[in-house]
N, CA, C and O atoms as a Tripos MOL2 file, in Angstrom:
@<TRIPOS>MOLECULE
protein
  296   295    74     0     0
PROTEIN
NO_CHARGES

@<TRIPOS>ATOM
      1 N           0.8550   -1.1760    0.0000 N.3       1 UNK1
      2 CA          0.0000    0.0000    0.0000 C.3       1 UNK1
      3 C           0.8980    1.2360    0.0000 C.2       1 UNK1
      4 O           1.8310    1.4330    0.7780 O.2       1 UNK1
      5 N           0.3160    2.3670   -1.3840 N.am      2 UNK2
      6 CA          1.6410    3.2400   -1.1650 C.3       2 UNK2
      7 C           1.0310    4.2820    0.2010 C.2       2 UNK2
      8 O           0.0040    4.1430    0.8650 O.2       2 UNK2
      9 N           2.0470    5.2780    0.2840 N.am      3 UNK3
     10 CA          1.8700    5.8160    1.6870 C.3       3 UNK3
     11 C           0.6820    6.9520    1.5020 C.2       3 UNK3
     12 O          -0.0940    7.2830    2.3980 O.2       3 UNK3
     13 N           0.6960    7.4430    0.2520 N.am      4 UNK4
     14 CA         -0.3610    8.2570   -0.0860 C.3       4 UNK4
     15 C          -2.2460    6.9870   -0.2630 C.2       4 UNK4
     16 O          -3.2370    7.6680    0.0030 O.2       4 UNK4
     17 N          -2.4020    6.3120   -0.4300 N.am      5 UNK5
     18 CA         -3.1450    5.6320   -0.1520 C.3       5 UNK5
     19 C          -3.4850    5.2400    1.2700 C.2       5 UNK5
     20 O          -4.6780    5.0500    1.5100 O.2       5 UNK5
     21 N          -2.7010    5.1090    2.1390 N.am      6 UNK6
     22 CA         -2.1650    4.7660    3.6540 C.3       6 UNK6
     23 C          -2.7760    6.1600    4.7350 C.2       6 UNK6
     24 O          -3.2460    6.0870    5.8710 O.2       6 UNK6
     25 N          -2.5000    7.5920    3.7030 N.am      7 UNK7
     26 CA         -2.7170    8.7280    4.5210 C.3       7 UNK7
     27 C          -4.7340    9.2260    3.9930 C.2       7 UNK7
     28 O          -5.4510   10.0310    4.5860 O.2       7 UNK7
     29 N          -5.0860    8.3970    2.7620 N.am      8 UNK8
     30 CA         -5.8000    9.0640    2.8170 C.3       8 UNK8
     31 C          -6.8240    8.0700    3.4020 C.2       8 UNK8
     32 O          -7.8580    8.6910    3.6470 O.2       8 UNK8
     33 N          -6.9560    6.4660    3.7910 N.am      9 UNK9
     34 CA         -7.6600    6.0680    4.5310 C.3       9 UNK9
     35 C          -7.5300    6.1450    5.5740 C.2       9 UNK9
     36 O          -8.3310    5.4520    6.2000 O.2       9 UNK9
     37 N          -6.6120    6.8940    6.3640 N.am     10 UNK10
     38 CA         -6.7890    7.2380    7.7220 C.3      10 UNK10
     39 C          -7.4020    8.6880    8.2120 C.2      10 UNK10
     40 O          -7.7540    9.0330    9.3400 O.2      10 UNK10
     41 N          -7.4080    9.4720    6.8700 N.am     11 UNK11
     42 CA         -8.3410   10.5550    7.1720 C.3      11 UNK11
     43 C          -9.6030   10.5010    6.8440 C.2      11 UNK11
     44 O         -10.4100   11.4130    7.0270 O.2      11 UNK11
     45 N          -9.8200    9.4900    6.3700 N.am     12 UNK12
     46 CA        -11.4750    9.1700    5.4770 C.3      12 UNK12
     47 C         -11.7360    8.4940    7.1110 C.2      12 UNK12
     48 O         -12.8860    8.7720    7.4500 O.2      12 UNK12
     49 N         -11.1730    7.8830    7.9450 N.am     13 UNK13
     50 CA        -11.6290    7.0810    9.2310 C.3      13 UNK13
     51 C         -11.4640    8.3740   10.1310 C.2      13 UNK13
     52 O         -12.4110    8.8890   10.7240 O.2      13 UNK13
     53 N         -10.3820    8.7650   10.1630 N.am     14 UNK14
     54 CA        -10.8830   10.1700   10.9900 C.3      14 UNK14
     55 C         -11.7760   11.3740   10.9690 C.2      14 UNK14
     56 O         -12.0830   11.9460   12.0150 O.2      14 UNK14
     57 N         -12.3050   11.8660    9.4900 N.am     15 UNK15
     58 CA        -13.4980   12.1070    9.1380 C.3      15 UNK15
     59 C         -14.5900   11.7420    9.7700 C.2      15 UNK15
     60 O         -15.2540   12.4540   10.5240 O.2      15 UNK15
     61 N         -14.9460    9.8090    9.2590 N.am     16 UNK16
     62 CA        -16.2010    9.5190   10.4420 C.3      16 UNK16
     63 C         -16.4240    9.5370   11.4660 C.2      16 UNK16
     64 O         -17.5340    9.6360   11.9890 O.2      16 UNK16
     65 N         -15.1660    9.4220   12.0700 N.am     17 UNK17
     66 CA        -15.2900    9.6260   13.5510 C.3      17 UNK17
     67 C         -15.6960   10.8920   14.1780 C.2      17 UNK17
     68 O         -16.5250   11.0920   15.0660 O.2      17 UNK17
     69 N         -14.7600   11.8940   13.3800 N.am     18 UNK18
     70 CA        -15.6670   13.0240   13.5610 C.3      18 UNK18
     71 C         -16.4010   13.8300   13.1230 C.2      18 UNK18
     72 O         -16.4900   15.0520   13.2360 O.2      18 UNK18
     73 N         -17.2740   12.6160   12.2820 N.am     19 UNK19
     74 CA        -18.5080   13.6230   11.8840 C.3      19 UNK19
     75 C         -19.2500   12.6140   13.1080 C.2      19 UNK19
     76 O         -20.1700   13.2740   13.5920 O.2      19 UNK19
     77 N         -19.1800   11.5000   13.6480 N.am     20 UNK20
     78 CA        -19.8790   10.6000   14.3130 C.3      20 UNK20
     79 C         -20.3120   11.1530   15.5050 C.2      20 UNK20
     80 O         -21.4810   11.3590   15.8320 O.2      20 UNK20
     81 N         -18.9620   11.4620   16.3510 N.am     21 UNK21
     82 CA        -19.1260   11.7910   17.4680 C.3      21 UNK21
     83 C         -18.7560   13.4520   17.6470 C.2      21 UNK21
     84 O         -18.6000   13.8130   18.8130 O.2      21 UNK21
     85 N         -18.6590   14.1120   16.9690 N.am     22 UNK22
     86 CA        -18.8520   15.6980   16.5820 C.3      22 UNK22
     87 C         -17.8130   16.2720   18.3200 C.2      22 UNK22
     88 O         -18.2400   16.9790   19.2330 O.2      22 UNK22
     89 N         -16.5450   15.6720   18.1940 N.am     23 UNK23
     90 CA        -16.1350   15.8610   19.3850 C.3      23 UNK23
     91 C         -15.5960   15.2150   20.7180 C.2      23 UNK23
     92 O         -16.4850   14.4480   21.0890 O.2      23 UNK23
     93 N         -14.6880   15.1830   21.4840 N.am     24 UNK24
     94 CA        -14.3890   14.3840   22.3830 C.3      24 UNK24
     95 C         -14.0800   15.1920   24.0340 C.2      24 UNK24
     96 O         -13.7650   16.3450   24.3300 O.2      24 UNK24
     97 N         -14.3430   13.9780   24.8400 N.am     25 UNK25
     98 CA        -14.4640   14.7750   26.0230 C.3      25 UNK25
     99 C         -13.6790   13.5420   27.2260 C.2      25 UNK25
    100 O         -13.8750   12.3550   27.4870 O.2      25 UNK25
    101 N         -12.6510   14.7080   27.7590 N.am     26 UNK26
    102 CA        -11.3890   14.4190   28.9580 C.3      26 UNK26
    103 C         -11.8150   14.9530   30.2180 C.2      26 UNK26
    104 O         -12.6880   15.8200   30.2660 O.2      26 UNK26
    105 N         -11.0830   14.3500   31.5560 N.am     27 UNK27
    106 CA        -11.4020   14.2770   32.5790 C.3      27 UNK27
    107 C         -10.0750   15.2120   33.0750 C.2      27 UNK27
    108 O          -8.8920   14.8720   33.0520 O.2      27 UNK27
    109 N         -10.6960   16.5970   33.5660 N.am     28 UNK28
    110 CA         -9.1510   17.1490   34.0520 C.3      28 UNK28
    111 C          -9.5820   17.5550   35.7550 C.2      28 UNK28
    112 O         -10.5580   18.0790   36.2930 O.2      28 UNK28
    113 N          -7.7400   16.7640   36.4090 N.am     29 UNK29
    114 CA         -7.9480   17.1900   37.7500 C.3      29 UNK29
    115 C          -7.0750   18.1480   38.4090 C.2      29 UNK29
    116 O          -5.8550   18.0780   38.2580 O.2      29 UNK29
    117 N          -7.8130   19.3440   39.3770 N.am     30 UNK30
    118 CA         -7.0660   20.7450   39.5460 C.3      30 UNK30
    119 C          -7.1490   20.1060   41.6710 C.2      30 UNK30
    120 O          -7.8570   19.6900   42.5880 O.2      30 UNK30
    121 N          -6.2010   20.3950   41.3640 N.am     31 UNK31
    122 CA         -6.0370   20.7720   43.1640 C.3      31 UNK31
    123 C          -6.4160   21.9280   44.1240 C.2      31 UNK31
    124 O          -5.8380   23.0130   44.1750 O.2      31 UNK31
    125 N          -7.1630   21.6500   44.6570 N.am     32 UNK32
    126 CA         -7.7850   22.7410   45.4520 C.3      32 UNK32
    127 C          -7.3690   23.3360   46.5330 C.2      32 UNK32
    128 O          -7.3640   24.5190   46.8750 O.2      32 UNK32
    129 N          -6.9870   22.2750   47.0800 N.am     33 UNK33
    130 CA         -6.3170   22.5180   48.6090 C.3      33 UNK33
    131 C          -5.0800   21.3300   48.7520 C.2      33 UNK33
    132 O          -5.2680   20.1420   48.4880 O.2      33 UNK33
    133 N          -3.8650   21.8650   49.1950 N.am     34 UNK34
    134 CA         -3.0030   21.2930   50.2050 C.3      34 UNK34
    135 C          -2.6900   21.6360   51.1340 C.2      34 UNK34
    136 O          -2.4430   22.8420   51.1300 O.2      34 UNK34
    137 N          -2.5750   21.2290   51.8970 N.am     35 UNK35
    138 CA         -2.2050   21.3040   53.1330 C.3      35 UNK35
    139 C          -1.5790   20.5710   54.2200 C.2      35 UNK35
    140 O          -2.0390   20.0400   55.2310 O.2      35 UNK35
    141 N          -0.3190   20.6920   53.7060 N.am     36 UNK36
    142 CA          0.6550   19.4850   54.3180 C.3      36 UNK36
    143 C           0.1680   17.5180   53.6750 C.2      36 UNK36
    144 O           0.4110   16.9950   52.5870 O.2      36 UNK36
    145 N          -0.4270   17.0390   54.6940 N.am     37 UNK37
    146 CA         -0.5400   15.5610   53.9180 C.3      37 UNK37
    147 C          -1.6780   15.3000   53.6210 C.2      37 UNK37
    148 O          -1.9800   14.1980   53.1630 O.2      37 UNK37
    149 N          -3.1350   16.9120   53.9550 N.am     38 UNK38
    150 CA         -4.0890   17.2030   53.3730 C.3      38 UNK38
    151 C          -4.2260   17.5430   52.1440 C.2      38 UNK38
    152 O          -4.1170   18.7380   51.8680 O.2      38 UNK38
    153 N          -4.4490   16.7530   51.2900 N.am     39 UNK39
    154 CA         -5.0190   17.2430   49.7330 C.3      39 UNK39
    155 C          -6.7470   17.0330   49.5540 C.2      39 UNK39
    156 O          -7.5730   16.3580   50.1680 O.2      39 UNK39
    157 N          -6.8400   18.1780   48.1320 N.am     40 UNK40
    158 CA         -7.9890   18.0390   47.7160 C.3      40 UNK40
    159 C          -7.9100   18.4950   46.8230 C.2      40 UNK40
    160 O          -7.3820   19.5120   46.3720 O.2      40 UNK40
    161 N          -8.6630   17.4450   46.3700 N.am     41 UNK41
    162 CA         -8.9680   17.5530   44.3050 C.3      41 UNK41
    163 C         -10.1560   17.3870   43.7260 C.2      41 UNK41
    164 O         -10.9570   16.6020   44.2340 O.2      41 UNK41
    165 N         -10.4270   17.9920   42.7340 N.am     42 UNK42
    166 CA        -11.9060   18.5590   42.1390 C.3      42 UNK42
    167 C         -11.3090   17.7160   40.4000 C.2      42 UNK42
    168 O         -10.2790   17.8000   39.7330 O.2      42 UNK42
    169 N         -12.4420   17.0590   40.2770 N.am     43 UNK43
    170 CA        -12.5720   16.3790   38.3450 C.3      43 UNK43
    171 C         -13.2700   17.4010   37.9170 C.2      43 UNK43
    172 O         -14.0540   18.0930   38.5660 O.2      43 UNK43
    173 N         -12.9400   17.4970   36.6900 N.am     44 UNK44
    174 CA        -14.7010   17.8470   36.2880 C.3      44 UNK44
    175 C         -14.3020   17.6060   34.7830 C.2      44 UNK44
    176 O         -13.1910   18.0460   34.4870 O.2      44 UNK44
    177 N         -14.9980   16.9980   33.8050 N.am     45 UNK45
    178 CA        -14.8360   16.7240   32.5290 C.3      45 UNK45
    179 C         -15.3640   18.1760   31.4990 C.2      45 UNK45
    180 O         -16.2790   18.9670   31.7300 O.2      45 UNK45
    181 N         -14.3050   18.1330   30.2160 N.am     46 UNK46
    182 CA        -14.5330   19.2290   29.5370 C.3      46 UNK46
    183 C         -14.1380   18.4850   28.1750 C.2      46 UNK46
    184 O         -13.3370   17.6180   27.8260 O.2      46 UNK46
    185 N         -15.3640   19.4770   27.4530 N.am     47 UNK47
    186 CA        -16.1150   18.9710   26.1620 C.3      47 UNK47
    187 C         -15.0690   19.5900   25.5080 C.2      47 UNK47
    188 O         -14.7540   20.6530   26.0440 O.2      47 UNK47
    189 N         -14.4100   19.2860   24.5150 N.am     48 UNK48
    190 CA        -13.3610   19.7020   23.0490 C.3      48 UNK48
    191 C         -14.9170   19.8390   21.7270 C.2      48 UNK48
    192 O         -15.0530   18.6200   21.6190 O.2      48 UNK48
    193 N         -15.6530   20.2240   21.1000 N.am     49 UNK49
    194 CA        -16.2570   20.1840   20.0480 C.3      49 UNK49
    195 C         -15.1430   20.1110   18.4100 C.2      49 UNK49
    196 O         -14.1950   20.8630   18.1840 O.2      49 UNK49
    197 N         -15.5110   19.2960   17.7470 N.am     50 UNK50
    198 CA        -14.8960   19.2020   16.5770 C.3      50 UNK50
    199 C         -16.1790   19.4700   15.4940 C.2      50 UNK50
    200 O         -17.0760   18.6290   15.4580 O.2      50 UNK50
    201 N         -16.2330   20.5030   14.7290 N.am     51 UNK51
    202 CA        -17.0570   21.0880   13.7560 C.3      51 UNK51
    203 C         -17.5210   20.2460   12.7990 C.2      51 UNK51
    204 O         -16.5460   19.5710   12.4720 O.2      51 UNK51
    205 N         -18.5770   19.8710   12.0940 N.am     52 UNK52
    206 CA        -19.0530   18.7700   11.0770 C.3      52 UNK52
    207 C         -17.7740   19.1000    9.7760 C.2      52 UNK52
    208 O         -16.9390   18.3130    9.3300 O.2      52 UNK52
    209 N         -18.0130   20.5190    9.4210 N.am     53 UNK53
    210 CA        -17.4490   20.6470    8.4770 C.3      53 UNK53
    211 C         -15.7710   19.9950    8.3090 C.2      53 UNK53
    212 O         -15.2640   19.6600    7.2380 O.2      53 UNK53
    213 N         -15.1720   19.9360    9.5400 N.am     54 UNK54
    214 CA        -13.2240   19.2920    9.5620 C.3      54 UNK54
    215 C         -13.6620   18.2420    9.3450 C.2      54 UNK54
    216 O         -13.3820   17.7930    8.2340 O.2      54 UNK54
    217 N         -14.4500   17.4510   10.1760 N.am     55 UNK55
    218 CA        -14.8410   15.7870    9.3560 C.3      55 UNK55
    219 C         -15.0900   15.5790    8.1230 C.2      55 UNK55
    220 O         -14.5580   14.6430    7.5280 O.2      55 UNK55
    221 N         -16.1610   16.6360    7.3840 N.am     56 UNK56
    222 CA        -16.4030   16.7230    6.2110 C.3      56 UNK56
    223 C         -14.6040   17.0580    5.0900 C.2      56 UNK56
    224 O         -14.4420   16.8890    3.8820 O.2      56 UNK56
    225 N         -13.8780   17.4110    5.8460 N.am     57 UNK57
    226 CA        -12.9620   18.1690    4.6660 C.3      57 UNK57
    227 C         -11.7000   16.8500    5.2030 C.2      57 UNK57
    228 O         -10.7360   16.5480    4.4990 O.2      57 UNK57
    229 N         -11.9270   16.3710    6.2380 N.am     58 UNK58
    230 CA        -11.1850   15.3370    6.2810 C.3      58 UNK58
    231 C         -11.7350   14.0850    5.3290 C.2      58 UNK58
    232 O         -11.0560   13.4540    4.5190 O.2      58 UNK58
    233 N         -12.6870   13.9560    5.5380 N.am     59 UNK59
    234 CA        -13.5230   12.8190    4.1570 C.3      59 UNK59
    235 C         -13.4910   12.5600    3.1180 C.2      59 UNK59
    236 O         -13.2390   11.4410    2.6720 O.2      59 UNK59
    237 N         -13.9350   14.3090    2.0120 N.am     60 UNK60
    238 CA        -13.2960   14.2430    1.1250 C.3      60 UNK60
    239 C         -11.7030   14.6990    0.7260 C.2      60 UNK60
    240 O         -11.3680   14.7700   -0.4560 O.2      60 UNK60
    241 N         -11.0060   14.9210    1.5440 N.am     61 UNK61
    242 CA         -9.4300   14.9820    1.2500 C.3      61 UNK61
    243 C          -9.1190   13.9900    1.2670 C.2      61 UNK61
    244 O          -8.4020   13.7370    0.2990 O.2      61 UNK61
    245 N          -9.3380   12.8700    2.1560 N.am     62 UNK62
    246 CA         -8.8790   11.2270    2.6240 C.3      62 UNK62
    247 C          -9.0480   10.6980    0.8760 C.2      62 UNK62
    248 O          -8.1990   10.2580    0.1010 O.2      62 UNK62
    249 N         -10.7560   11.0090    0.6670 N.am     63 UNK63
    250 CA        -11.1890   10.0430   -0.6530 C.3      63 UNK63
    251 C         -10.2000   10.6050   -1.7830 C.2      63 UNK63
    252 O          -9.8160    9.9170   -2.7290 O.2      63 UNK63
    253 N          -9.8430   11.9170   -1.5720 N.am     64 UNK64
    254 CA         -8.9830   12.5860   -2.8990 C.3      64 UNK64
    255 C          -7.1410   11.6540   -2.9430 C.2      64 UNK64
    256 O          -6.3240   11.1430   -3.7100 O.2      64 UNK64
    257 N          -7.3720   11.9340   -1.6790 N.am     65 UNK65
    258 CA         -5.8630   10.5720   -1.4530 C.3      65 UNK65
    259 C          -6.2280    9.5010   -2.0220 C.2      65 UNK65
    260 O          -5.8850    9.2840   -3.1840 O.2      65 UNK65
    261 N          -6.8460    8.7890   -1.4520 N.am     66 UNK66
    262 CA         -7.1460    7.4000   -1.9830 C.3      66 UNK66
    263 C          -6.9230    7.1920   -3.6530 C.2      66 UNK66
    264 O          -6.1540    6.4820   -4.3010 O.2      66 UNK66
    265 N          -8.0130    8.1950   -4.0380 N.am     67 UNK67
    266 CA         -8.2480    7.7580   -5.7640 C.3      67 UNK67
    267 C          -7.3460    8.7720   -6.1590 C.2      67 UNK67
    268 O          -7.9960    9.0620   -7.1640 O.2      67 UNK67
    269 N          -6.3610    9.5750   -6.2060 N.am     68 UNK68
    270 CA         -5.2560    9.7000   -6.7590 C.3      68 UNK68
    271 C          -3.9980    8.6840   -6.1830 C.2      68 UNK68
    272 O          -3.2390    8.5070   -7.1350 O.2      68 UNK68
    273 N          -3.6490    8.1690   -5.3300 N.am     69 UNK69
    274 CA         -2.8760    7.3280   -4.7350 C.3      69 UNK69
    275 C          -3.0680    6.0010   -5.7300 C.2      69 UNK69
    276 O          -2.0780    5.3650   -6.0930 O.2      69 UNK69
    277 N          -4.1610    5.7020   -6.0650 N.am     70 UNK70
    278 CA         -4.5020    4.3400   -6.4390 C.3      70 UNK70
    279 C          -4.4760    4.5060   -8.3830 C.2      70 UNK70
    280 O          -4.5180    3.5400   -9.1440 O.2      70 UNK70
    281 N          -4.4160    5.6320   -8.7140 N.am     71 UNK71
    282 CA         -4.5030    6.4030  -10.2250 C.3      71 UNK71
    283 C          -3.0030    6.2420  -10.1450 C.2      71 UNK71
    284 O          -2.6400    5.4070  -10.9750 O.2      71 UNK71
    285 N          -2.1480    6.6690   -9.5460 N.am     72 UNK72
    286 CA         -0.5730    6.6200   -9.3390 C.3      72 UNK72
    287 C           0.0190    5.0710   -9.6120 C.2      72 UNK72
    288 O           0.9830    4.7100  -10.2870 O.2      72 UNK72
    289 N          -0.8650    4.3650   -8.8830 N.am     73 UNK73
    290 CA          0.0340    3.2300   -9.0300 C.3      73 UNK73
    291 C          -0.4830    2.0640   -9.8050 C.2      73 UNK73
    292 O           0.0260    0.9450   -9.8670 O.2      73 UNK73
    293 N          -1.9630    2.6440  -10.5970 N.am     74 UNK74
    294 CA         -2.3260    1.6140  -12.4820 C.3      74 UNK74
    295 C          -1.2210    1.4240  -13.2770 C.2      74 UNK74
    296 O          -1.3320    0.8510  -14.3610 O.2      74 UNK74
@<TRIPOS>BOND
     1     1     2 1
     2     2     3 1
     3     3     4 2
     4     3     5 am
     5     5     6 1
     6     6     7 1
     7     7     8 2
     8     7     9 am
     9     9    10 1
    10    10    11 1
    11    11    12 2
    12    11    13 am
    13    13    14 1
    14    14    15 1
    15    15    16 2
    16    15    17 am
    17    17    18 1
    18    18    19 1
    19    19    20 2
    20    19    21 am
    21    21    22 1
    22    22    23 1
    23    23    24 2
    24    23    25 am
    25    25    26 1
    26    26    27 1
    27    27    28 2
    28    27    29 am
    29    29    30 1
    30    30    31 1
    31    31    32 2
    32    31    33 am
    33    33    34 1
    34    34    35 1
    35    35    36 2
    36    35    37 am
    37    37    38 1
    38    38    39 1
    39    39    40 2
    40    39    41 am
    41    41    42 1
    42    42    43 1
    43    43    44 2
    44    43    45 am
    45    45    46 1
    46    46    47 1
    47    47    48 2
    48    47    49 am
    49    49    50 1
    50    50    51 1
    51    51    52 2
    52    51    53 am
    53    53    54 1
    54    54    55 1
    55    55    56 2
    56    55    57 am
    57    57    58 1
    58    58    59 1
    59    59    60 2
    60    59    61 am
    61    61    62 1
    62    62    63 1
    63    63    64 2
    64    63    65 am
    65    65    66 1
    66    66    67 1
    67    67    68 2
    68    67    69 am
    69    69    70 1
    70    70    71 1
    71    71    72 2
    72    71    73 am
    73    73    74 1
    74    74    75 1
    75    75    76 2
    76    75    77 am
    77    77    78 1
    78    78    79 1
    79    79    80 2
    80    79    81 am
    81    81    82 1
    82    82    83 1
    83    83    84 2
    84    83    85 am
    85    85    86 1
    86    86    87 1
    87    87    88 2
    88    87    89 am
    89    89    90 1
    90    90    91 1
    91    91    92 2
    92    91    93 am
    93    93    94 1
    94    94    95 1
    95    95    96 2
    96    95    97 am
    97    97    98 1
    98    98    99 1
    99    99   100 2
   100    99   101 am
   101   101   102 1
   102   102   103 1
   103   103   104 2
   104   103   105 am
   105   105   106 1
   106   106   107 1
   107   107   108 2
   108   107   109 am
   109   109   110 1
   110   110   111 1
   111   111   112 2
   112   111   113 am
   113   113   114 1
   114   114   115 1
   115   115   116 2
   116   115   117 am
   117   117   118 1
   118   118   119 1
   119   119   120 2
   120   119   121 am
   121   121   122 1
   122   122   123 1
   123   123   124 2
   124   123   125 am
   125   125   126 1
   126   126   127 1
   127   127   128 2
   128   127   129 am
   129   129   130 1
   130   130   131 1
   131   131   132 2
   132   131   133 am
   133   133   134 1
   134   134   135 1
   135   135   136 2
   136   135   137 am
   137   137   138 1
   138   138   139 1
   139   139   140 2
   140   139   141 am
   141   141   142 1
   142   142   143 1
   143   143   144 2
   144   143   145 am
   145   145   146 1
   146   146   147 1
   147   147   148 2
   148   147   149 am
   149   149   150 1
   150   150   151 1
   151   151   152 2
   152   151   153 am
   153   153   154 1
   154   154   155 1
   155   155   156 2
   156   155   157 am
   157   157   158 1
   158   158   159 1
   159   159   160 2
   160   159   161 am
   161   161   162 1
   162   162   163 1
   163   163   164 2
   164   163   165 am
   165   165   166 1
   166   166   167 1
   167   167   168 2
   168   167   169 am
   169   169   170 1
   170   170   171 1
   171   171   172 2
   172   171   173 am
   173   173   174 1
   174   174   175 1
   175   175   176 2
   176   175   177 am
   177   177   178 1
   178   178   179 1
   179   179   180 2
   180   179   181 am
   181   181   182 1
   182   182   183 1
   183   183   184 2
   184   183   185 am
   185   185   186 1
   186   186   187 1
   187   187   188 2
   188   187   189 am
   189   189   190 1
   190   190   191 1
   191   191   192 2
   192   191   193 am
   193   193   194 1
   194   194   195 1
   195   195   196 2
   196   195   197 am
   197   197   198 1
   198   198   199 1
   199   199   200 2
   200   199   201 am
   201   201   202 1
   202   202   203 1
   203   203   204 2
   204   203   205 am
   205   205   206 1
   206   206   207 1
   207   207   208 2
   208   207   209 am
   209   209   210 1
   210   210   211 1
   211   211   212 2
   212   211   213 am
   213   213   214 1
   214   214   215 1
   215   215   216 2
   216   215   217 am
   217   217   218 1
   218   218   219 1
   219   219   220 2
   220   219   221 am
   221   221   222 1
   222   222   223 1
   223   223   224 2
   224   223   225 am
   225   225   226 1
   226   226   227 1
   227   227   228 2
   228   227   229 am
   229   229   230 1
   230   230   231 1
   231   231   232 2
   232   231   233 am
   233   233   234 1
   234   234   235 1
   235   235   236 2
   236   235   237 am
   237   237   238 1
   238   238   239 1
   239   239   240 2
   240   239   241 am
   241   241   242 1
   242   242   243 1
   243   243   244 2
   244   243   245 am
   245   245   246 1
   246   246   247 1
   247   247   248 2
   248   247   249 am
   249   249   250 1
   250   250   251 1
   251   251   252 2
   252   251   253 am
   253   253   254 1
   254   254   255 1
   255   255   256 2
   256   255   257 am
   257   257   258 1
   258   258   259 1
   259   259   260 2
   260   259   261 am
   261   261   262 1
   262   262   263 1
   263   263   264 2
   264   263   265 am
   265   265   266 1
   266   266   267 1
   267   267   268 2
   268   267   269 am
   269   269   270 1
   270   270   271 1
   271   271   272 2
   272   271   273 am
   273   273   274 1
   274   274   275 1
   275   275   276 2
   276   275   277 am
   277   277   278 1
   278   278   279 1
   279   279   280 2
   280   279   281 am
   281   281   282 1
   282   282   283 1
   283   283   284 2
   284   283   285 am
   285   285   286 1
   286   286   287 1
   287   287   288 2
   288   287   289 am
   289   289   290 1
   290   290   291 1
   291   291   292 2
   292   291   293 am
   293   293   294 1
   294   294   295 1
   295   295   296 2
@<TRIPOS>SUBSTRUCTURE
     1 UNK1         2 RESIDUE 1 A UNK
     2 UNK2         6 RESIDUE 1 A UNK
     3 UNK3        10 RESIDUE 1 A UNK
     4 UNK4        14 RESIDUE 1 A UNK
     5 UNK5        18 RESIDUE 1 A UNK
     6 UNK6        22 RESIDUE 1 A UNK
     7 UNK7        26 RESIDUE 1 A UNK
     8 UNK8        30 RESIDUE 1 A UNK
     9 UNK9        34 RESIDUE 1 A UNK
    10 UNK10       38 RESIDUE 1 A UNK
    11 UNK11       42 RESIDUE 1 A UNK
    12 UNK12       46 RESIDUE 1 A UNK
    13 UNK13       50 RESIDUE 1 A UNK
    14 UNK14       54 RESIDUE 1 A UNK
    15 UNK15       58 RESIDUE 1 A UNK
    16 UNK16       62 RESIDUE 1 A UNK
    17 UNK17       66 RESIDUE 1 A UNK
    18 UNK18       70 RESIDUE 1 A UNK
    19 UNK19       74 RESIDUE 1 A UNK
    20 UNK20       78 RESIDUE 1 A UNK
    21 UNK21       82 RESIDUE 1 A UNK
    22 UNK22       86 RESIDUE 1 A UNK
    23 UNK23       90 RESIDUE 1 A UNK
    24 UNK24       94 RESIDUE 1 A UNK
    25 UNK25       98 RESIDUE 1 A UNK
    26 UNK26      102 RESIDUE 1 A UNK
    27 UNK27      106 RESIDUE 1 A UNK
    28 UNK28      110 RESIDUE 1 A UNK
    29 UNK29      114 RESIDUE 1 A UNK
    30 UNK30      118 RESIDUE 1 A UNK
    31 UNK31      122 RESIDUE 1 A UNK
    32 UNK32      126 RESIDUE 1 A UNK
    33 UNK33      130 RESIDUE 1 A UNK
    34 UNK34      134 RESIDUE 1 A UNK
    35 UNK35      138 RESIDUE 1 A UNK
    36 UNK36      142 RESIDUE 1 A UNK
    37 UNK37      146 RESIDUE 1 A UNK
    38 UNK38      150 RESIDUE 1 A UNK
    39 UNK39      154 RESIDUE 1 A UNK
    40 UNK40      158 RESIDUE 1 A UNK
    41 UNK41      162 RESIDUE 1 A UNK
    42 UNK42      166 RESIDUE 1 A UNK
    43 UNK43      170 RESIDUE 1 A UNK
    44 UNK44      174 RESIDUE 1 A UNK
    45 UNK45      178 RESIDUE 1 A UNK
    46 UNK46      182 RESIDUE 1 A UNK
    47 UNK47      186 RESIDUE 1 A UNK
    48 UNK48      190 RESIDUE 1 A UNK
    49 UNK49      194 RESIDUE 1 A UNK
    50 UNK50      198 RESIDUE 1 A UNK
    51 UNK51      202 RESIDUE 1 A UNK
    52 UNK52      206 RESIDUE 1 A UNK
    53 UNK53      210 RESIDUE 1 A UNK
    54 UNK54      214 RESIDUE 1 A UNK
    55 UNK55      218 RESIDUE 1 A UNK
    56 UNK56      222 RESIDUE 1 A UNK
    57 UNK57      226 RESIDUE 1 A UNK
    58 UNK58      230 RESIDUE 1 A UNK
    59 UNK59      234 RESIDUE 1 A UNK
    60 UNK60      238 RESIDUE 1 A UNK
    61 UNK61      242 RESIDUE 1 A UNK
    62 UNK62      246 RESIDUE 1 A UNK
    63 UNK63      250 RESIDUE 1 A UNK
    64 UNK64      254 RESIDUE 1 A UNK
    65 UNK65      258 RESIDUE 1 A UNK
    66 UNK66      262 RESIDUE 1 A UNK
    67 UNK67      266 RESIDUE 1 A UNK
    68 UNK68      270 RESIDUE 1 A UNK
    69 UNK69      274 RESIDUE 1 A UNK
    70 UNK70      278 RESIDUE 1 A UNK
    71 UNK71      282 RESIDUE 1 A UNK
    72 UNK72      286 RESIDUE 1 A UNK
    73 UNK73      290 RESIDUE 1 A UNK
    74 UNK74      294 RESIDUE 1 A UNK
């Protein structure tokens, strides 16, 4: 598989993913208090949004890899 074929099915899969899940979401922890061998810590999860349209331009760029990658090597 050449590498240009290689790059554009991994953006055609990263595309769906984010047109799928429109975004991903991490768990960040801040310290509130120390106090000697007293600690305290607060989670709280925060949303990243990824726009339809980057999935969309990842999709068709991936497919533009693909079928020139695969035109390259007839």
């Amino acid at each position: 598989m050449k590498n240009t074929v290689l790059a554009g099915v991994v953006l055609i899969v990263l595309g769906v993913f984010a047109l799928a899940y429109q975004g991903f979401t991490y768990t960040k922890e801040k310290k509130v208090l120390d106090l000697g061998p007293i600690e305290a810590t607060k989670k709280s999860e925060e949303h990243v949004p990824i726009p339809p349209i980057v999935g969309g331009l990842a999709l068709v760029g991936g497919a533009v890899l693909v079928v020139s990658g695969a035109r390259k090597n007839s």
